[in-house]
Structures are given as structure tokens and as C-alpha cells.
N, C-alpha and C positions, 0 to 999 in steps of 0.2 A: 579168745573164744571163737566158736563155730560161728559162720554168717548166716544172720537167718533167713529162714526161705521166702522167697515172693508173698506168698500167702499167709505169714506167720506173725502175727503185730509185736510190735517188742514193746511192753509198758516202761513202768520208772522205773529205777534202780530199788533190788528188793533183795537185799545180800542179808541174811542174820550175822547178827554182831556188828552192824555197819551202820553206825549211827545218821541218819537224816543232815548233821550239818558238817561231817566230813565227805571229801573229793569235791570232784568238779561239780559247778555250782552249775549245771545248764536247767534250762526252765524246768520248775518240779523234778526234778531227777531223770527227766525224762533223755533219750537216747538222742548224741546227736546225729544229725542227716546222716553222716557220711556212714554210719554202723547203720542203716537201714535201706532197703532195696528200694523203698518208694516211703514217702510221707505224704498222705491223705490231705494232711493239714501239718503246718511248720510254724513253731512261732521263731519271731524272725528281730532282731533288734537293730534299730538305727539311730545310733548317738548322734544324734545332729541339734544343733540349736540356736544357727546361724540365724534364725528367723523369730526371736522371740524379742518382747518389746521393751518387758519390764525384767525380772529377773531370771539370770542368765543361769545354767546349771542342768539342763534337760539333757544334755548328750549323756552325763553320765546313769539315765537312767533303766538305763536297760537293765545291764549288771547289778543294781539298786533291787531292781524287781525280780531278778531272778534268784537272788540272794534270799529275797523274801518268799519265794517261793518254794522254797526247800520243804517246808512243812506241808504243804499242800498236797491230800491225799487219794486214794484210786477210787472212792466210791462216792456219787451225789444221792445223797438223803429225800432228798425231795425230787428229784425226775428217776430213780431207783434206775440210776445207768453207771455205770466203770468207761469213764469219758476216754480213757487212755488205751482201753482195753478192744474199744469196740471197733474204732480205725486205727490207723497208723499216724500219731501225732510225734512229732520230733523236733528238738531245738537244731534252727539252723544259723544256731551265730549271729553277729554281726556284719552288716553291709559297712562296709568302709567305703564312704564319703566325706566329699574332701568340707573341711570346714571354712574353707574361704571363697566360695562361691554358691550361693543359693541357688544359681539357674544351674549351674553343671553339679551340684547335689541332687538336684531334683530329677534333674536327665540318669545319673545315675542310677536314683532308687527307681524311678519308671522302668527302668531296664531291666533291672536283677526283678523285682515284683512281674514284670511279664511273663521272664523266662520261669516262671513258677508255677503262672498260669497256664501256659503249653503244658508244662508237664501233669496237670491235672492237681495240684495241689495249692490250696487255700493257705491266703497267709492270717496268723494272727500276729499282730506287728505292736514292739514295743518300741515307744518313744522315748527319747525326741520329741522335739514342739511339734504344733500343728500345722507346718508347715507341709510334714510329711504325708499329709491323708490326701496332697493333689491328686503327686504321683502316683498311690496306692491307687485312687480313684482312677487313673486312667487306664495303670493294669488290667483291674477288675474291670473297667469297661470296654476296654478292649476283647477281652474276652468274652462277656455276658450282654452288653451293650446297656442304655442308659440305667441305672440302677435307682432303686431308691436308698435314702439315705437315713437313718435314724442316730441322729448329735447329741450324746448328750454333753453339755456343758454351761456356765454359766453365760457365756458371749457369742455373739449372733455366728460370728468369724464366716461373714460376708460383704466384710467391708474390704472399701477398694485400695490404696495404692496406698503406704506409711510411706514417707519419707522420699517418696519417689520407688519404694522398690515394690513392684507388681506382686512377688511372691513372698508374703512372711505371714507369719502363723497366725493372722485374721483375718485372711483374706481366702483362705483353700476354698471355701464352698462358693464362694462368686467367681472366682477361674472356675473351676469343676464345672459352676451351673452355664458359664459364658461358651464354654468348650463341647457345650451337649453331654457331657458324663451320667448328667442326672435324670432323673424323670421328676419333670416337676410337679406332677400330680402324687407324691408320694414321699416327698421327703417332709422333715419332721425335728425343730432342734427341742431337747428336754433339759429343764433342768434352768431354765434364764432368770437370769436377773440382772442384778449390776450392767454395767460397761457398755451404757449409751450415754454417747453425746447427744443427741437430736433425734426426736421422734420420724422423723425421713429417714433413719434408719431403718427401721421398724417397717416404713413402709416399703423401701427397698430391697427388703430382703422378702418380703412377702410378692414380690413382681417374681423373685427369682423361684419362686414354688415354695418357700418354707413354711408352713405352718406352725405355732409354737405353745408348747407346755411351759408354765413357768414354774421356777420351782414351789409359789406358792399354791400352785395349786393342790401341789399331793396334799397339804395340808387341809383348803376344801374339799375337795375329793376321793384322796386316800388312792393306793396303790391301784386297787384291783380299775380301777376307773381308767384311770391313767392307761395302765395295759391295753385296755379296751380302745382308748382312744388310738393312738399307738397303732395298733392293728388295722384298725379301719383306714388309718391312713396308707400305710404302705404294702397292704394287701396288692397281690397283682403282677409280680416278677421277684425280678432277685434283690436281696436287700443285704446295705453294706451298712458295721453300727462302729462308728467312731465315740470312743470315751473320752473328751477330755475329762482328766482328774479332777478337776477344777469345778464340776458340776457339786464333787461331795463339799460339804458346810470345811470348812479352814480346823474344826474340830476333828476330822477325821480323817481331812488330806493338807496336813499347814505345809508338805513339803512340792509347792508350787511359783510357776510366777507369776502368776496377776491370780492370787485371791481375791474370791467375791465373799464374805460372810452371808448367812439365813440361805445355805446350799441343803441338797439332800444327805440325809444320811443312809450312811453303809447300806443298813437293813433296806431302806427306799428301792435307790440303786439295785441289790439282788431282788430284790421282790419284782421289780421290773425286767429286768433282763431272764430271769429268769420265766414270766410270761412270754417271751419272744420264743416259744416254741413252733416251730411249722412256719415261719416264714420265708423260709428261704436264702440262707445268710449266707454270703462268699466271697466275705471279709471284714476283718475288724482290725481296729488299732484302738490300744491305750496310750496315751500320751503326755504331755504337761508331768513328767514327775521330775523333781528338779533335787535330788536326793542330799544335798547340803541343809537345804533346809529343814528336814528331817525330825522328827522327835520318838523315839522309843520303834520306830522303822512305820508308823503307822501308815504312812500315805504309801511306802514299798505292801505295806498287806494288801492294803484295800486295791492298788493296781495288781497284786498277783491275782486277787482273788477273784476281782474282775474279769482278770483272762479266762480264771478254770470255769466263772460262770459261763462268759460263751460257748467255752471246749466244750463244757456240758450241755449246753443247749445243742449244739454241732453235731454230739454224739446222741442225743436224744433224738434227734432227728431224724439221724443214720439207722436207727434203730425201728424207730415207730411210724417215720414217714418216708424213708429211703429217698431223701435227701443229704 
């Protein structure tokens, strides 16, 4: 087919007679990189999972999520935007790193995530453990400089050294916060419970700037609250929103590795991301999806659906705040 022009956005594949779960499975059908002149935004996959504590299985979930995202369609209901339509979003494959080295994976994805950034385009990045939101982090700060951070998940993941190794996926936001990445007056983890040893965690993570939603609170609270809070805190620059999976109740994501049970569910989750409208986002990752453990592809929905929430949010932006 013709290449299209500079100025010409290419949405998902939309052939009659072509059914949704036949061809190449790239995120929502969407076109990849190399068939378009520029991607606005790219979602980008990084099977890594050198850095996970309890169950192992995160590398293969990229292709897990994209899989699941086949069905996932061009028009949001509720921000009345065509997230696909409005910029140029494109799948850009997988980053191949190596799985025997966590500091020279992580050098790696710093790398390829920068060269992304030059070119003017946002990643949304599928996981891989959380080991990967350093790198992304220093991308995205390298470019925009300290950011604010919005976590959702059930674990603090600012604690310091496991086993002797500085980098595995509880530790990214205390590197990040130690390296100046973040703005500490603005970050924000959502979604906590479980997976404290000792309340000097709690309070060490609150020296490094975090302030915290717990997941019991939506229950006192209720969404629309939560949002509110949420904003006020990271009002004031550019803001980066890392999902782990792991934040949804084990009902509606079991295919992870350290479930917490009494997490948020689905509906929570969009109800909240979906108030992150105008804040200024410029970048995200989903992560923790460990696809063995899997049941009827539910934890691959709920990590697709998470992405199209951002991309919609992204595209609502683009539209109404020109951002």
C-alpha cells in the first residue's frame, strides 16, 4: 500500500471481512512504527523479568496484552474522543534485552526510551516487572526533567537492596527518587496494601516524597474523591503514571507475581485514570502481568484496557488541552 503522508494519522486495521482476531496481533490493531512517518505516541513492549521476587513470568507479557487487545475499539464513550484517530499512535515492538543482566537491561531500555524522547514521541510501555519504570523514568526525565509520579499498585516498590541487588522491581522509585528523577512534592502511590514488613517503611518512603492512597480507601471515599486527591497532589508539571497490575483485587488480575487480595477493581481503576484528564502525562507503563497464570485472559483485558485508558486520556488532551 501507499505510505502515508506526514500529516495523515493511520488508525487500527479496519479491512471489511477481516475479522479482529486474524493477522498480526500488534497493540489494538494498531499500525506499526516502521508503516508510519512519525508516532506521536508508541506503545512499546519490554519482556524482561530478571528483576521479580516472587513469581517469575512477566517477560512474556507484552504479547499476552496485545493479544488481549485485539478487541479494543476506536471511539471512548466517556471522554467522546477516537484516541487512535486524533494523533499518531503506533506499535513499536519489542525492545530486546538481554535477560541475564539487570544493570545492562536497564542501560539498554534507558537507551532505546530516550532515543524516543528526541524524537518527540511518548512511550506507553508494556511490561515486564517493575523493574523497568527506572529506566523509563530517566528517559522521560531526561527530557522533561523531575516529574511527578502517579503508582498505582499494591506495594510501596521503594525499598532498598533485595538480596544485594540495587535494581529489582521494589526498588525503582527509591533509585528514581535517589537520582533526582522525581519531584518530590508530587508524587503519589494508589492502590496499597499488603507487602510491609515494618512500619519504617512507610516512613521511609514518605522522606522520599510519596504520599499514599490506600486501596481501602476508595471504599471510604469513593472514586470521584480519590481523583481529587490525586490531582492536587501532582498538579504543577509533567506527570508520569506507572500501573502495576497488581494494584487490581487478584479477582480481576490472578495473572501476577506477588498478589495482594482486597485490591481495586477494574471499574475503580478506569474511573480513576480516567479523571487524569489535563494533567500532563509523558509517559506510562503497565506492568506485573505474568500471563501463565492467567484465567479466561482476564488480567491480559484489564492490562489492555488500561493502556486504551491512558491513550484516551492522551488523546483527550490533545484535543481539548493541546497537550
Amino acid at each position: 500500500m501507499d505510505s502515508p503522508r506526514e500529516d495523515e494519522v493511520v488508525g487500527q486495521r479496519d479491512i471489511p471481512d477481516y475479522p479482529r482476531y486474524a493477522g498480526l496481533a500488534t497493540f489494538a490493531l494498531l499500525p506499526r512504527i516502521e508503516d508510519v512517518p512519525h508516532a506521536d505516541v508508541a506503545v512499546v513492549g519490554i519482556p524482561f523479568d530478571a528483576g521479580t521476587s516472587f513469581r517469575p513470568g512477566a517477560r512474556f507479557g507484552p504479547s499476552h496484552i496485545r493479544e488481549a487487545s485485539r478487541q479494543l475499539h476506536p471511539y471512548h464513550q466517556t471522554h467522546d474522543v477516537y484516541p487512535f484517530k486524533v494523533h499518531q499512535v503506533a506499535d513499536a515492538g519489542d525492545l530486546g534485552v538481554t535477560p541475564y543482566s539487570i544493570e545492562a537491561a536497564v542501560a539498554s531500555i534507558e537507551k532505546s526510551a530516550s532515543a524516543f524522547a528526541e524524537q518527540g514521541t511518548r512511550l506507553v510501555t508494556l511490561g515486564g516487572d517493575h523493574t523497568i519504570a527506572l529506566p523509563l523514568l530517566r528517559a522521560v526525565a531526561k527530557k522533561n526533567g523531575p516529574v511527578g509520579v502517579i503508582h498505582f499498585d499494591a506495594h510501596l516498590d521503594t525499598w532498598d537492596t533485595h538480596f544485594g541487588a540495587p535494581m529489582w522491581h521494589g526498588s525503582p522509585f527509591r533509585r528514581a527518587a535517589e537520582e533526582g528523577l522525581l519531584d518530590p512534592e508530587r508524587c503519589i502511590h494508589v492502590g496499597l496494601r499488603g507487602g510491609v514488613y515494618d512500619k519504617g517503611e512507610l516512613e521511609s518512603d514518605g522522606v522520599l516524597g510519596f504520599q499514599v492512597i490506600r486501596a481501602d480507601d476508595y471504599e471510604e471515599q469513593g472514586s470521584a474523591r480519590i481523583v481529587e486527591r490525586i490531582r492536587t497532589r501532582v498538579v504543577g508539571g509533567p506527570v508520569y503514571i506507572s500501573v502495576d497490575i497488581d494494584v487490581l483485587d487478584p479477582a480481576h488480575a490472578p495473572a501476577t507475581g506477588t498478589p495482594e487480595v482486597a485490591g481495586l477493581t477494574t471499574r475503580e481503576l478506569f474511573a480513576t485514570l480516567r479523571g487524569l484528564t489535563g494533567i500532563g502525562i509523558v509517559g506510562a507503563d503497565i506492568v506485573e502481568v505474568a500471563p501463565a497464570y492467567d484465567n479466561a485472559a482476564l488480567t491480559g483485558l484489564a492490562a489492555a484496557h488500561t493502556a486504551w485508558e491512558i491513550l484516551s486520556v492522551m488523546a483527550y488532551d490533545k484535543t481539548r488541552h493541546g497537550i
